[in-house]
N, C-alpha and C positions, 0 to 999 in steps of 0.2 A: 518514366517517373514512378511509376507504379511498385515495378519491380524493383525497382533502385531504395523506394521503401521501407521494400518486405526484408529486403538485405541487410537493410540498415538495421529494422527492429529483429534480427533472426542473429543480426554480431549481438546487439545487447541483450538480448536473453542468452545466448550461446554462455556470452561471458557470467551472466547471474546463476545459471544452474551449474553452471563450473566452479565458480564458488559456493556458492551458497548450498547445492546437492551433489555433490562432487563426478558430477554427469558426464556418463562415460556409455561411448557409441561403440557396436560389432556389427561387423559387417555390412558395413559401406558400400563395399566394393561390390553388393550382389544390386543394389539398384541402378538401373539403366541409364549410361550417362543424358540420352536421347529418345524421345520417344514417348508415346501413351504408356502408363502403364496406374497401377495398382497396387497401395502399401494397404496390403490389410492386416489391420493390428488386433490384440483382443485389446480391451477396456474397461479402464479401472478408475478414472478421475477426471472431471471436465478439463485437466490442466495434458493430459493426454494428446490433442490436437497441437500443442504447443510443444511439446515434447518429441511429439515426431516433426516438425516442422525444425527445430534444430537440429537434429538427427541427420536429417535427411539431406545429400548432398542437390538434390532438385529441389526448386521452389515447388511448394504441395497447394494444392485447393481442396476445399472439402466442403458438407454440409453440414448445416446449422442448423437448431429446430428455427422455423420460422417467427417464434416468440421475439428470439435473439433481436430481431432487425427490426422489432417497433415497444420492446416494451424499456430499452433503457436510454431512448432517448436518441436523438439523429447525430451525436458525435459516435458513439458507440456503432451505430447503424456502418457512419460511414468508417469509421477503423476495421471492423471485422470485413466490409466488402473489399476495405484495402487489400485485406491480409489475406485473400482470394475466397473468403467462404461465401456460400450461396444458400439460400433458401430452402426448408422441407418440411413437408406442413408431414410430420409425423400422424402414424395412425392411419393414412390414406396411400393411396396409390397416386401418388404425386407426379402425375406424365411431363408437367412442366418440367419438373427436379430430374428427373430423369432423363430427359431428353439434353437437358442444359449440358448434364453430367457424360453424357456418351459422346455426345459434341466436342467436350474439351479433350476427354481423351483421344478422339480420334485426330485430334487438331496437336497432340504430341506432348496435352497439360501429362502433371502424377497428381492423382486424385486419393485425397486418406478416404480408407472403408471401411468401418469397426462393422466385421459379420455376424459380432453378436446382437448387436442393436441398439445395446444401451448398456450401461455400466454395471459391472458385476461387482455384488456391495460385498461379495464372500471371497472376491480374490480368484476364485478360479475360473477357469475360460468354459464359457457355458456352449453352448451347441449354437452351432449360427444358421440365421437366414441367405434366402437366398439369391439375396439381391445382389452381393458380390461375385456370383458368378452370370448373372442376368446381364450386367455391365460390364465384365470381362467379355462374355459372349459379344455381344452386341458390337461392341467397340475394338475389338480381335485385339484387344492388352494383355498382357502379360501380369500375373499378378504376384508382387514382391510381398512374402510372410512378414512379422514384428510382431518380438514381445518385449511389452514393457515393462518394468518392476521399480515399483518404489515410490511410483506418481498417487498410491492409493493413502499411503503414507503420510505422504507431502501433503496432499489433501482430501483426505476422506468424503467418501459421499454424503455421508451427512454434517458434514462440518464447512465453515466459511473461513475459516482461521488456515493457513499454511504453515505447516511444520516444517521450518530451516533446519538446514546439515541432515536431510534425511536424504541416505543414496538413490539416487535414480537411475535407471541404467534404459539401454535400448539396442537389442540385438535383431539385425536382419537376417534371413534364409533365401537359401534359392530359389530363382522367377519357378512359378507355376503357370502352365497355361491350359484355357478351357479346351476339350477335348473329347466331341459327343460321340454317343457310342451309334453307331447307323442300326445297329442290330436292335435296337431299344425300340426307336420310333419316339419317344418321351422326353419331351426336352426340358418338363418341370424338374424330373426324377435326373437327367444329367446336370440341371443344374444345382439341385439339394446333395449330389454326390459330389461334386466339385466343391459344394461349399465344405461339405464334408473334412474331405481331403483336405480345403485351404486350414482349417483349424488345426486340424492332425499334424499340419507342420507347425503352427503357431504352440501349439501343445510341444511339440518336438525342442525348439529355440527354448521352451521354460524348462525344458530338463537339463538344456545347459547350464543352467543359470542356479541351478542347486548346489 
């Protein structure tokens, strides 16, 4: 029932950003029909999460700030838990969030990752953390690059209002996977280089997109 849903509300947005943003998905074919894995996008718009959830040919789960799940009320609570997101008390080292999160991917969920952390109000993709490679590691997933364009537009970070007929697009890249170095002995430093690297290709997808 669940899933049945997420499908149901993932045709009618499919269909409203299709007209309404004239939404257009690349590279499809590089997320894994099966299997744990990892869409890490950069981010530009709370409407972001929803935009890779049409996108994306697998039902996605992801994290929420924990605010989300008690301050608009317990229909809201319970729609966004429909829609697979989970709890993360931001600011902390949240081992709950975290463990929930390495569980599902090993269990064959796709988990959204935005490695920068929080939304870039200037449009460019800023340096990310390194949590998306901490949860690749852990969880031995594969992680699928995304860049998005035009969700910043749609809805700006400081603004509440959505701007219709603004293009949105959403291009994927090739799986990355974690890959420590033995010669290192550093597993902090293999994983702030992998996150590195996942950016590097997120950067890569936006120079298609010029």
């Amino acid at each position: 029932m669940k899933n049945s849903f997420y499908l149901f509300c993932r045709f009618l947005l499919f269909l409203k950003l299709k007209v309404l943003f004239f939404f257009k998905v690349k590279g499809r074919g590089f997320v894994p029909k099966r299997g744990g894995c990892i869409i890490a996008s950069n981010h530009l718009s709370y409407l972001d999460p929803i935009v890779l959830a049409v996108a994306s040919p697998r039902i996605l789960s992801f994290m929420a700030k924990k605010e989300l799940f008690s301050q608009h009320g317990n229909f809201f609570k319970w729609l966004i838990t429909a829609l697979n997101a989970f709890p993360l008390e931001r600011g902390t080292a949240d081992l709950k969030a975290i463990r929930f999160a390495i569980n599902k991917l090993k269990n064959g969920h796709c988990l959204i990752v935005f490695p920068e952390g929080t939304r870039s109000k200037s449009g460019e993709v800023k340096d990310p953390q390194s949590g998306v490679s901490m949860l690749a590691a852990k969880a031995n997933v594969p992680v699928i690059p995304a860049f998005i364009t035009g969700s910043d537009k749609a809805l700006p970070a400081e603004s509440k209002k959505i701007a219709f007929f603004t293009p949105m697009s959403v291009r994927f890249g090739p799986a990355l996977t974690f890959k420590p170095d033995p010669s290192r002995n550093d597993i902090k430093a293999d994983y702030q280089i992998f996150s590195n690297q996942i950016i590097e290709q997120i950067r890569l997808l936006e120079d298609f997109e010029k």
